[in-house]
DRENDO-1510 file (C-alpha; in Angstrom, 1 decimal, always signed):
<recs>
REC; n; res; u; v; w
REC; 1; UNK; +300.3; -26.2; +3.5 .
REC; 2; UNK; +297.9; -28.4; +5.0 .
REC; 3; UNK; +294.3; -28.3; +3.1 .
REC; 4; UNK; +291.8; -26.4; +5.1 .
REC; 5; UNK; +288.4; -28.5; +4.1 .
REC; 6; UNK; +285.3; -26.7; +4.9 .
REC; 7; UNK; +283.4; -29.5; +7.1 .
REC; 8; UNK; +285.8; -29.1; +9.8 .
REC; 9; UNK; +286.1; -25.2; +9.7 .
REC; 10; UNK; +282.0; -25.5; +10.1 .
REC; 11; UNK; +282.2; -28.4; +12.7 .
REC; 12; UNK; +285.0; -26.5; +14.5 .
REC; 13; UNK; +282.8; -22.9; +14.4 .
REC; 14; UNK; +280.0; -25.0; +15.6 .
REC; 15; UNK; +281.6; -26.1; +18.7 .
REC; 16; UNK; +283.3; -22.5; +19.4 .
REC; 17; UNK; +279.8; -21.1; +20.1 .
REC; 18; UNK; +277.6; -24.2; +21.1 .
REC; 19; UNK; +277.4; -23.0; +24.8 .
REC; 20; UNK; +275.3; -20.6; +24.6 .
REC; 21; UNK; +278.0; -17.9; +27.2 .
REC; 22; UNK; +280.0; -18.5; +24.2 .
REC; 23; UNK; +278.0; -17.0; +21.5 .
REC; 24; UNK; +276.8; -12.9; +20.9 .
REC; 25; UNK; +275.1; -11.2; +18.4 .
REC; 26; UNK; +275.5; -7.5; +16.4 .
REC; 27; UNK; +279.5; -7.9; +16.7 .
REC; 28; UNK; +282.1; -10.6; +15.4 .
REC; 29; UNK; +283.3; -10.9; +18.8 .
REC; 30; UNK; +283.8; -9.7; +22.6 .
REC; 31; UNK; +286.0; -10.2; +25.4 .
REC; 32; UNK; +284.9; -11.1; +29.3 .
REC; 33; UNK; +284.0; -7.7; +29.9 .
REC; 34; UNK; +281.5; -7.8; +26.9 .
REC; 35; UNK; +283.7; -4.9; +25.3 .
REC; 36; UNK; +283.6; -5.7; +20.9 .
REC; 37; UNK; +286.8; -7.2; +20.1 .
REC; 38; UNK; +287.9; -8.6; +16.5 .
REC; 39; UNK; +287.5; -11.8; +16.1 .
REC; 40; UNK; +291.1; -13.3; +16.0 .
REC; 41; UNK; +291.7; -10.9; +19.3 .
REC; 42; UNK; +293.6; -13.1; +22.2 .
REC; 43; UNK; +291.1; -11.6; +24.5 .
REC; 44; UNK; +288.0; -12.7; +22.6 .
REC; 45; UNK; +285.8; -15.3; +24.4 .
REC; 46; UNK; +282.6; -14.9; +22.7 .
REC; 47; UNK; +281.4; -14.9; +19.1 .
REC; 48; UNK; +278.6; -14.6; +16.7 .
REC; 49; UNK; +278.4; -17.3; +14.0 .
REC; 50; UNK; +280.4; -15.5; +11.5 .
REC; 51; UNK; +282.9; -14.1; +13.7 .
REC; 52; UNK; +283.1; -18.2; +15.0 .
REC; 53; UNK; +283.6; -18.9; +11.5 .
REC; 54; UNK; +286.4; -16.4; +10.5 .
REC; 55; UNK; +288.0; -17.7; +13.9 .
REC; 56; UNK; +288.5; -20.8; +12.5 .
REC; 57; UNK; +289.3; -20.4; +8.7 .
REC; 58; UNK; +293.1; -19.5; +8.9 .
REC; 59; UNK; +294.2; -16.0; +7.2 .
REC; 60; UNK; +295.7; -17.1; +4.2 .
REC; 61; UNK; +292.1; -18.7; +2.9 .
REC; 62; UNK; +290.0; -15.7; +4.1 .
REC; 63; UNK; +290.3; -14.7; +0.6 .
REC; 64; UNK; +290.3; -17.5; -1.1 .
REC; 65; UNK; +287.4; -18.5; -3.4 .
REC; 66; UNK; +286.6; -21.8; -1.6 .
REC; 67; UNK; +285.9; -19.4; +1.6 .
REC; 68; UNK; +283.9; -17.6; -0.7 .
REC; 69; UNK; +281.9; -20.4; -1.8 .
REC; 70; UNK; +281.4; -21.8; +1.9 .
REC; 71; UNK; +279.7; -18.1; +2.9 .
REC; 72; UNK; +277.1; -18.1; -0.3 .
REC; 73; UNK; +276.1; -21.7; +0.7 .
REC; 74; UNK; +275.6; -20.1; +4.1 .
REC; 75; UNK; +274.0; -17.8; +3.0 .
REC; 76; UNK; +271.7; -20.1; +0.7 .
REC; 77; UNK; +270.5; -22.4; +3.8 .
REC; 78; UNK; +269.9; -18.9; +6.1 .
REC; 79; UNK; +267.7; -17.9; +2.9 .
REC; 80; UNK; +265.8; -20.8; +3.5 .
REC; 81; UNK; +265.2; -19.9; +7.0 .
REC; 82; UNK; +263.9; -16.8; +6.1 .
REC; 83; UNK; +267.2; -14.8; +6.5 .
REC; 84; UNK; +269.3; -12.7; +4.5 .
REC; 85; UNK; +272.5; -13.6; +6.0 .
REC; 86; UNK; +273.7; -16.1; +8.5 .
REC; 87; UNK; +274.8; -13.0; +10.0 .
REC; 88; UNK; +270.9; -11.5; +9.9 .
REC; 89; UNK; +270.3; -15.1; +11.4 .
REC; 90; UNK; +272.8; -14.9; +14.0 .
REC; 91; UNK; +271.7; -11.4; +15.3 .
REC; 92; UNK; +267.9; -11.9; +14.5 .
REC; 93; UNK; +267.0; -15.5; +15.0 .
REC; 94; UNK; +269.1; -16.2; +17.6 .
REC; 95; UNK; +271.9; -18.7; +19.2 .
REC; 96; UNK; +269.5; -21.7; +17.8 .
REC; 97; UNK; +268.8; -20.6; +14.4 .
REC; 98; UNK; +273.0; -19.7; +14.3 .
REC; 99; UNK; +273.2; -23.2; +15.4 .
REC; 100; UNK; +270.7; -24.9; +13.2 .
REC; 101; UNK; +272.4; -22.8; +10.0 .
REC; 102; UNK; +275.7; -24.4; +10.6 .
REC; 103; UNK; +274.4; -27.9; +11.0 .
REC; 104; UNK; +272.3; -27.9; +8.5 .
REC; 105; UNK; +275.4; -27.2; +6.5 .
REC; 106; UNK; +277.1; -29.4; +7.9 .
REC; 107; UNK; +274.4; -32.1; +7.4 .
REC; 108; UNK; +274.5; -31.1; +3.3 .
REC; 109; UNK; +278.6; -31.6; +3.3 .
REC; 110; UNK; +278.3; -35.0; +5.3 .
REC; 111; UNK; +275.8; -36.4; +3.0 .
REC; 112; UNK; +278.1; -35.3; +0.0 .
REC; 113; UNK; +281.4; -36.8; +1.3 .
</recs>
């Protein structure tokens, strides 16, 4: 089993919903026709930040305490934005404050490799 670290699941849930037609709020995820969708679905083609996030992480780490860890520190940094969750963020604050949650987390991981 190859490691899953969490820089690249963030970097790679980054890019997943940096276009803007990429990205949706109040549901994990949607197909073309806008229709909710889960978030691994073959028909998904748009995604909030968390759903982008889950996307990325494969199944067998969903549970896993490092996942864990990576959603508290999420968490932490949407709390300094004012924000519950970075799924509050995400549906609240927008496409830019999902984006600026993820690199700011990314930022903190870079600076502590």
């Amino acid at each position: 089993m190859k490691p899953v670290r969490t820089i690249d699941v963030l970097r790679a849930a980054r890019k997943r919903i940096a276009n803007k037609s990429r990205w949706t709020t109040l549901v994990a995820a949607r197909n073309r026709d806008g229709i909710p969708v889960d978030f691994d679905d073959k028909t998904a083609c748009r995604w909030c930040a968390v759903g982008a996030i889950y996307a990325e992480v494969p199944r067998r780490i969903r549970m896993h305490e490092s996942f864990n860890l990576m959603t508290r520190a999420l968490r932490i940094i949407a709390n300094r934005l004012g924000y519950d969750t970075i799924g509050v963020a995400n549906d609240r604050g927008g496409h830019a404050v999902a984006l600026s949650i993820l690199d700011a987390a990314i930022a903190e991981l870079e600076a502590n490799q």
